[in-house]
C-alpha positions in Angstrom: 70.9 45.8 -139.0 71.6 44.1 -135.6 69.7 40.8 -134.2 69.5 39.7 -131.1 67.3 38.4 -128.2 65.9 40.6 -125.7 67.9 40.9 -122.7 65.5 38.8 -120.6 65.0 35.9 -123.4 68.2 34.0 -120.9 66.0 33.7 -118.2 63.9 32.1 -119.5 65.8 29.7 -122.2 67.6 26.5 -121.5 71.5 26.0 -121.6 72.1 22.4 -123.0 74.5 20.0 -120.8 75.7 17.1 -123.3 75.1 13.6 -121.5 78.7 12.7 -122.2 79.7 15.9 -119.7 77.3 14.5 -117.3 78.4 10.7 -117.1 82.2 11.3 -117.7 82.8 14.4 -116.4 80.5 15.6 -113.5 80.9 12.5 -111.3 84.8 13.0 -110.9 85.0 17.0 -110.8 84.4 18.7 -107.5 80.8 20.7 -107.0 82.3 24.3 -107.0 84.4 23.4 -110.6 80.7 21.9 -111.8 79.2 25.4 -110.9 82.1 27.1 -113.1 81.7 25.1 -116.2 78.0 25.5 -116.1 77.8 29.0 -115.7 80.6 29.4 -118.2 78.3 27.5 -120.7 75.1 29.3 -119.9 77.3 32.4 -121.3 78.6 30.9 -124.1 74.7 30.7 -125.1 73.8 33.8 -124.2 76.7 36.4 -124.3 76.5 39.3 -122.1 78.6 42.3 -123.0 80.8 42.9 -119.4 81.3 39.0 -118.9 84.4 38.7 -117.0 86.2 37.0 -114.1 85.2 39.2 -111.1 81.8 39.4 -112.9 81.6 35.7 -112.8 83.3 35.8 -109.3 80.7 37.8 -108.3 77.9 36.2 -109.6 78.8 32.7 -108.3 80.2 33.8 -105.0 83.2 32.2 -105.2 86.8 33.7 -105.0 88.8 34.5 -107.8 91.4 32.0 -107.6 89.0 29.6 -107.3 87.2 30.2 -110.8 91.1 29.8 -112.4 91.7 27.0 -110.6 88.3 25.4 -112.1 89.3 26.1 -115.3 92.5 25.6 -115.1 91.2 21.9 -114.1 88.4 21.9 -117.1 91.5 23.1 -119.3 93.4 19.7 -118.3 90.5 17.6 -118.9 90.2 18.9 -122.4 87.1 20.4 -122.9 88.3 24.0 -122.5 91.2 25.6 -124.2 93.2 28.6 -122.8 93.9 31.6 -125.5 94.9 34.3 -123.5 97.1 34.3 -120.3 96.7 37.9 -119.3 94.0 38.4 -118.3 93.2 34.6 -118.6 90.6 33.4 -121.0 89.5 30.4 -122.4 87.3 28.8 -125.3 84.8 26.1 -124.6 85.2 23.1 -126.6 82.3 21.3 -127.9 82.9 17.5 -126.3 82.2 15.7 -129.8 84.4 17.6 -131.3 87.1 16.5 -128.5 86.7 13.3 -129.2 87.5 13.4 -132.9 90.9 15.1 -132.0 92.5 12.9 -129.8 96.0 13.8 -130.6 94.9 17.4 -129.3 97.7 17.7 -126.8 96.0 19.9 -124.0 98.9 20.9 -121.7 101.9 19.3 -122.1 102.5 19.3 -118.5 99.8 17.4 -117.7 100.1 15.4 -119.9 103.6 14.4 -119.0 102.7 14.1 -115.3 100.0 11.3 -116.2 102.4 9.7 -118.0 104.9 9.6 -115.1 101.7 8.6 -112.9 100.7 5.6 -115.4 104.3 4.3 -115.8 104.9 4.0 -112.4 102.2 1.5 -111.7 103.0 -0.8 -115.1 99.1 -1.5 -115.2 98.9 -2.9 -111.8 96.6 -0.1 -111.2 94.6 2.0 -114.5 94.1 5.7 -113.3 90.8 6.9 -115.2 91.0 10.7 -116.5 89.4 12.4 -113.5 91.7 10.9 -110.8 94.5 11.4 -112.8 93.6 14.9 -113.0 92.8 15.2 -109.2 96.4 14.1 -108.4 97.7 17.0 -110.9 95.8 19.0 -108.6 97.6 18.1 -105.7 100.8 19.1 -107.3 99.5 22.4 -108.9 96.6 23.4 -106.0 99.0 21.9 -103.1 102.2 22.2 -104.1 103.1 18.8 -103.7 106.1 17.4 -105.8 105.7 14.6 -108.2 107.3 12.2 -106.6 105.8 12.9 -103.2 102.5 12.2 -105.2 103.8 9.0 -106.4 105.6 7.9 -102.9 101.8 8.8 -101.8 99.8 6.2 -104.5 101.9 4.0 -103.9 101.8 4.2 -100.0 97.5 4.0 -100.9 98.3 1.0 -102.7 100.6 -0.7 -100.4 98.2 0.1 -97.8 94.5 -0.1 -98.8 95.1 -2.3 -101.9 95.2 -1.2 -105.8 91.6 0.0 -105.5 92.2 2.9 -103.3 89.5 5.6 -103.6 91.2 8.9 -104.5 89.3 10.5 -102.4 91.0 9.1 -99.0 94.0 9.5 -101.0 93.5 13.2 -101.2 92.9 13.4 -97.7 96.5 11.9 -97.2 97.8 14.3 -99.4 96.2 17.5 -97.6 97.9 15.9 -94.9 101.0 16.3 -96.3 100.6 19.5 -97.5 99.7 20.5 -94.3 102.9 19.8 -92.4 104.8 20.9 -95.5 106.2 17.3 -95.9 107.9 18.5 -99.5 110.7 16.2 -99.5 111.0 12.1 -99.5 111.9 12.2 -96.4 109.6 14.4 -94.4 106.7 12.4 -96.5 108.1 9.6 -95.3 107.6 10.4 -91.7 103.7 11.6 -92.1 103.1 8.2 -94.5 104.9 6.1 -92.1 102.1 7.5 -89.6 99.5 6.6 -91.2 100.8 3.1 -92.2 101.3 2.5 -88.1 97.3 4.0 -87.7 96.0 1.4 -90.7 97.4 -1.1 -88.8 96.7 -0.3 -85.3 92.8 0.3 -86.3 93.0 -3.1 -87.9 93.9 -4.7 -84.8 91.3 -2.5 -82.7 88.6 -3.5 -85.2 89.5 -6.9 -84.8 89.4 -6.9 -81.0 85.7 -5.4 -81.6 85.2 -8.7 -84.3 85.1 -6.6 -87.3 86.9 -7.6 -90.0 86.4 -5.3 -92.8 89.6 -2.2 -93.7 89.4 0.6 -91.8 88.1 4.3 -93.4 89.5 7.1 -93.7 87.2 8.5 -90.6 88.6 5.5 -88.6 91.8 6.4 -89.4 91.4 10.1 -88.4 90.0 9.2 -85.1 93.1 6.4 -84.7 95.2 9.4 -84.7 93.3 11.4 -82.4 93.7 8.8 -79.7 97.6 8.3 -80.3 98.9 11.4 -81.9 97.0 14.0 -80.0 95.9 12.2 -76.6 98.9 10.0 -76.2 97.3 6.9 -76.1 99.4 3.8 -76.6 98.1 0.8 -78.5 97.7 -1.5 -75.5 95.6 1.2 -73.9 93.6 1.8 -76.9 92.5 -2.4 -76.8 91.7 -2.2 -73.2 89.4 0.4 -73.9 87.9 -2.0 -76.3 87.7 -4.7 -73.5 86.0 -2.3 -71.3 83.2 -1.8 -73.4 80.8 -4.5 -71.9 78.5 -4.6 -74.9 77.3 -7.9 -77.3 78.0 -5.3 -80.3 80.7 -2.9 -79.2 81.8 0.3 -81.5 84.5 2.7 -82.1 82.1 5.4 -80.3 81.9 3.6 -77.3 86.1 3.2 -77.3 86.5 6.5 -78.1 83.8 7.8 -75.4 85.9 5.5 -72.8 89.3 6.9 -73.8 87.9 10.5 -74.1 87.0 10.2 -70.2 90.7 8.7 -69.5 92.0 11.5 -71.1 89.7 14.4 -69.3 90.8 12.8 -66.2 94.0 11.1 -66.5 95.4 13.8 -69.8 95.2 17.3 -70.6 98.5 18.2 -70.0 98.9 15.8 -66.9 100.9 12.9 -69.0 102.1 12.9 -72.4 101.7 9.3 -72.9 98.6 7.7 -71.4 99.0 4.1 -71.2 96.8 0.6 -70.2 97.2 1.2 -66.7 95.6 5.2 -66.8 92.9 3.3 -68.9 92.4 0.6 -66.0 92.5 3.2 -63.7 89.6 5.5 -65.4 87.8 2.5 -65.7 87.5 2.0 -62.1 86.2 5.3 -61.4 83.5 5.0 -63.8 82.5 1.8 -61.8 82.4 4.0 -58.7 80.4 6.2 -60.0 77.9 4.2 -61.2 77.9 2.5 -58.5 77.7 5.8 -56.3 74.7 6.8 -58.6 72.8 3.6 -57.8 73.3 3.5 -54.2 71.6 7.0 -54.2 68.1 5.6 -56.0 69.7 6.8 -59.3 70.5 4.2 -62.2 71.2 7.1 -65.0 74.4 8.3 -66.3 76.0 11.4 -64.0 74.7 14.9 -65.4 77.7 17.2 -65.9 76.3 19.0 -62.8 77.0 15.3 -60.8 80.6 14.5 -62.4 81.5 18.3 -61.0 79.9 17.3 -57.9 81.6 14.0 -57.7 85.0 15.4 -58.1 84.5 18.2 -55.5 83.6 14.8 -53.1 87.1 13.8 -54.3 88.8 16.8 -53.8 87.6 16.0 -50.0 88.1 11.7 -50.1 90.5 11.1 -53.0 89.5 7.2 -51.7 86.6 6.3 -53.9 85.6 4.1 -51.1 85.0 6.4 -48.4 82.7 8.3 -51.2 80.5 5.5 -51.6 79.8 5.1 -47.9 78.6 8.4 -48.1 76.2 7.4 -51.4 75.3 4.8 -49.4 74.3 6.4 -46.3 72.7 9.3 -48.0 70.6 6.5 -50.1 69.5 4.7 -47.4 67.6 8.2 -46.0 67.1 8.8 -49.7 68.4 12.3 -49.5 70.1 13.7 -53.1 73.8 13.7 -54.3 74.5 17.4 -52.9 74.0 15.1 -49.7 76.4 12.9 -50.3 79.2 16.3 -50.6 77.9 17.6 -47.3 78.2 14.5 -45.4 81.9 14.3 -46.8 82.1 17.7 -45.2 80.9 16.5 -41.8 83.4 13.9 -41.7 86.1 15.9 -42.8 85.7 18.5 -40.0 85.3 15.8 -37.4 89.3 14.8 -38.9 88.3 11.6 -40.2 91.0 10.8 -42.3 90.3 6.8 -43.0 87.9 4.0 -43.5 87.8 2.5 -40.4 87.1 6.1 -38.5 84.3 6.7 -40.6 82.6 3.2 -40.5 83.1 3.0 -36.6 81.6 6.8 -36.7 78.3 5.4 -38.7 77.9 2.1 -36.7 78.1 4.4 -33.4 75.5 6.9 -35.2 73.2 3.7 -36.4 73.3 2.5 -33.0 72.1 5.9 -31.7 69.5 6.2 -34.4 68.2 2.9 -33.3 68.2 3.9 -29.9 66.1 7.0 -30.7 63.2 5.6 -32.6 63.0 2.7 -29.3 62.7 5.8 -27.5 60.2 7.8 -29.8 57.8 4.5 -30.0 57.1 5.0 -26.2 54.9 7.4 -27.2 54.4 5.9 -30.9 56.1 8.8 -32.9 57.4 7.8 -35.7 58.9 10.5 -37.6 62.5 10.6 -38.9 65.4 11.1 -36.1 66.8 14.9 -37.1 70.0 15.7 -35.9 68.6 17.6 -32.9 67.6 14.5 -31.3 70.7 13.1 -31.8 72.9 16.2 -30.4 70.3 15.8 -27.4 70.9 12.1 -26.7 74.5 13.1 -26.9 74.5 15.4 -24.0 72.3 12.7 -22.0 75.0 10.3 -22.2 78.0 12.0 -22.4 77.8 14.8 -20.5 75.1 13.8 -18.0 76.1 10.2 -17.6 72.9 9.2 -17.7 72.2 5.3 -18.5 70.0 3.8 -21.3 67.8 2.2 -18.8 67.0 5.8 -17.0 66.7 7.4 -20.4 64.1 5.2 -21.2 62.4 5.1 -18.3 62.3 9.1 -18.2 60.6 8.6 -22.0 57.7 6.5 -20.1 56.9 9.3 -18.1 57.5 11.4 -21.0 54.9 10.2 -23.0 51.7 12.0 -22.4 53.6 15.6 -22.8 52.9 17.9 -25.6 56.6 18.1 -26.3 58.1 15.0 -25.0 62.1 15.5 -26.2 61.9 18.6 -24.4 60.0 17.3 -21.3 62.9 13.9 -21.2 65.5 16.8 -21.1 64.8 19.2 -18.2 63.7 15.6 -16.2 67.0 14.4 -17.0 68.9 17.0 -16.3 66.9 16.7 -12.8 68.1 13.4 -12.4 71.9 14.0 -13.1 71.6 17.2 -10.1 70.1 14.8 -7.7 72.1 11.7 -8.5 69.8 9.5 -9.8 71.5 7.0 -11.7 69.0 4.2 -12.0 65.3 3.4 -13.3 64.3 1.8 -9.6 65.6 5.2 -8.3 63.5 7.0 -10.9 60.5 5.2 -9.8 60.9 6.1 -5.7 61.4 9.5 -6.8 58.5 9.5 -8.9 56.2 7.4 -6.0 57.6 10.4 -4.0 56.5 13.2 -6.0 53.3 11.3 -6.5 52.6 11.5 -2.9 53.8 14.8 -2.2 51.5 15.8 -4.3 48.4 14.3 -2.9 49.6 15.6 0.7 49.6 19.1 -0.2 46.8 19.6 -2.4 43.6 18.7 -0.4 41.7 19.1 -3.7 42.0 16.2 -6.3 45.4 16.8 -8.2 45.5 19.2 -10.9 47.8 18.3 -14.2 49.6 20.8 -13.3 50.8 19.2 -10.3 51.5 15.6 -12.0 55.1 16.3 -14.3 54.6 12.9 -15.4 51.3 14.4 -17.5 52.5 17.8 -18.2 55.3 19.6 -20.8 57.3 21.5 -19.3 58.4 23.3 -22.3 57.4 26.3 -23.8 55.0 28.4 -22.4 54.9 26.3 -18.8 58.7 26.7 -18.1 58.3 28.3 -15.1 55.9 26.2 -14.1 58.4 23.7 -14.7 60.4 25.8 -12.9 58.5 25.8 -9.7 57.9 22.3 -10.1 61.5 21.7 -9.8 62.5 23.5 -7.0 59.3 22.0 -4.5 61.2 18.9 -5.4 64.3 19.9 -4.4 65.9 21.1 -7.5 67.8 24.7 -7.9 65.5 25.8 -10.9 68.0 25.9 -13.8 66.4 22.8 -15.6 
């Protein structure tokens, strides 16, 4: 006669953990070996008849080598004993019972290695069973040799004091493992690395007033800024010194040496040194600055830093860019202004400072100009560049004065489109040489009385240009207007 549960009684028993596992064992062990060891238990209490590797690799989800490795670990820490190497299987071992064998020697392989481990210190540092087994897995997971992972202690040691967590060490020794640094010599290199990062970060942390050692985290991020951006260490403490904060941080330094590298690195120099960072700096102070002259005191969006560096692709002079932030701000247009404006000047073949600051004071002056010529008939609106093109044309190529152009807006005021009405009457005055206002005025007393002379009825507005626009839909009329006065008609 057979006994035995029913095949669901497992699901819904317990699987007892001793305390002893849970305080000297778990803490040390990684989470994936905890997950082996437990589920190995749970079928110690309740057997199942096609228990296996791949079935346990399949149940847990974890690959095969990794369940070995896990009890190949377990195995070292004593509390599982191998009984069969092919296919592997081992015998849990009831931790009281361990205890009461102590001259149960495991693997004598692992044991010799903590041996060599222990020696090597002569008490100035006590390993506890869970590193010492961690470094064995260095030499068995990682294929580190021995005295690599003693060259590597005692680096930690040297380094970080006696009380090194094995856990940064371990980080170290991936290191190693992953530039296959097998030999003294090429650990030597990678160690001598990490000794220059420790005390480089010290001195950075120390520029920042922190005084504590630096992490492993630190570390890493030392050795992003030398090793893979090229920084030097005097660059790396002027980043510090441009961090302009009470409390500075390694963020903030690394955020100001990622931007020297976007622009200054990425293939452009190897090395990046204090003067690239100096230099990076400076462009960040244009910018903001650039951003605040046009109404905006935010950070640039990565639409703006594209935009600002198609403005330098046109003005690699950071100056000549904020004139045109300035300028744009001032008629608080938006930063695709600023890139068009940079255009304008560009085309025009202004190459320097100078041209474009003489080009704005001359377009300031004719701005002003405009709006004294607008208020004559108290318009106020903004001056487009129509207006501008137009007094252009009065002045340049009719030769017309101030003086007459103001004058001619007098008469201009009580049209329905006076810029329109100041042009054809200008362009009068430049056919029959008119040059200045007293001459405007006898030729407007003329007209005047012209007028009155051949109309016996009370003038009409259409007979009194100074009242009328001309524009439009009354062009002829202008046109007729023109030529009783003497004019050819092509106002």
């Amino acid at each position: 006669m057979n006994f035995a549960f029913d095949n669901q009684f497992a699901m819904f028993d317990v699987t007892p953990v001793e305390n002893q596992f849970i305080l000297e064992y778990l803490p040390g062990a990684r989470g994936d070996y905890v997950r082996v060891y437990l589920y190995g238990l749970f079928c110690c209490y309740h057997p199942q008849k096609e228990m296996n590797l791949d079935s346990m690799s399949h149940d847990l989800n974890l690959p095969m080598d990794d369940i070995i490795s896990a009890f190949r670990y377990w195995e070292r820490r004593g509390i599982v004993r191998r009984i069969q190497d092919h296919p592997p299987q081992w015998q849990y071992i009831n931790i009281k019972q361990k205890s009461l064998y102590t001259d149960d020697v495991i693997d004598p392989e692992y044991a010799a290695f903590s041996k060599t481990v222990m020696d090597s210190f002569d008490g100035i540092r006590v390993f506890h069973g869970s590193e010492i087994a961690s470094c064995y897995e260095w030499k068995e997971d990682l294929q580190l040799p021995t005295e690599v992972i003693l060259m590597l202690l005692k680096h930690m040691a040297r380094v970080r004091g006696k009380n090194f967590r094995i856990a940064d060490a371990q980080k170290l020794a991936i290191r190693l493992a992953d530039e296959k640094a097998r030999s003294i010599e090429e650990a030597e290199y990678v160690l001598s690395m990490d000794e220059s990062a420790m005390v480089g970060m010290k001195k950075v942390l120390r520029k920042l007033g922190k005084k504590y050692t630096p992490s492993e985290a630190q570390m890493s991020l030392y050795r992003k800024w030398t090793e893979t951006w090229g920084f030097d260490q005097e660059a790396i403490e002027s980043a510090c010194d441009q961090t302009g904060t009470a409390d500075p941080d390694l963020n903030l330094v690394n955020a100001i040496l990622e931007k020297t590298w976007e622009q200054q690195g990425q293939g452009k120099k190897e090395h990046l040194s204090k003067s690239d960072v100096q230099a990076s700096g400076e462009i960040r102070k244009i910018k903001r600055k650039v951003m605040k002259e046009l109404g905006l005191n935010t950070a640039m969006t990565p639409y703006q830093e594209e935009l600002y560096q198609r403005m330098a692709s046109l003005y690699p002079d950071p100056e000549i860019i904020l004139i045109a932030a300035r300028e744009c701000g001032r008629r608080r247009k938006d930063p695709e202004s600023a890139y068009k404006l940079l255009q304008s000047w560009q085309k025009r073949g202004f190459t320097t400072q100078q041209e474009i600051e003489s080009h704005i004071r001359s377009f300031q002056d004719r701005e002003s100009f405009l709006k004294e010529v607008k208020s004559r008939w108290s318009d106020r609106t903004d001056i487009g560049e129509k207006s501008l093109e137009q007094l252009e044309k009065w002045e340049n190529q009719l030769g017309i004065s101030r003086e007459l152009i103001l004058k001619a807006a007098d008469y201009a005021s009580e049209a329905k489109k006076p810029m329109a009405y100041m042009d054809a009457l200008l362009v009068r005055y430049a056919e029959k040489g008119i040059h200045t206002p007293e001459e405007a005025e006898r030729d407007h007393q003329e007209n005047a009385q012209a007028n009155l002379k051949q109309n016996a009825s009370p003038p009409s507005g259409a007979q009194q240009y100074h009242q009328r626009d001309y524009a439009g839909e009354q062009e002829e009329a202008m046109k007729r207007f023109i030529r009783m006065n003497g004019g050819n008609g092509n106002a």
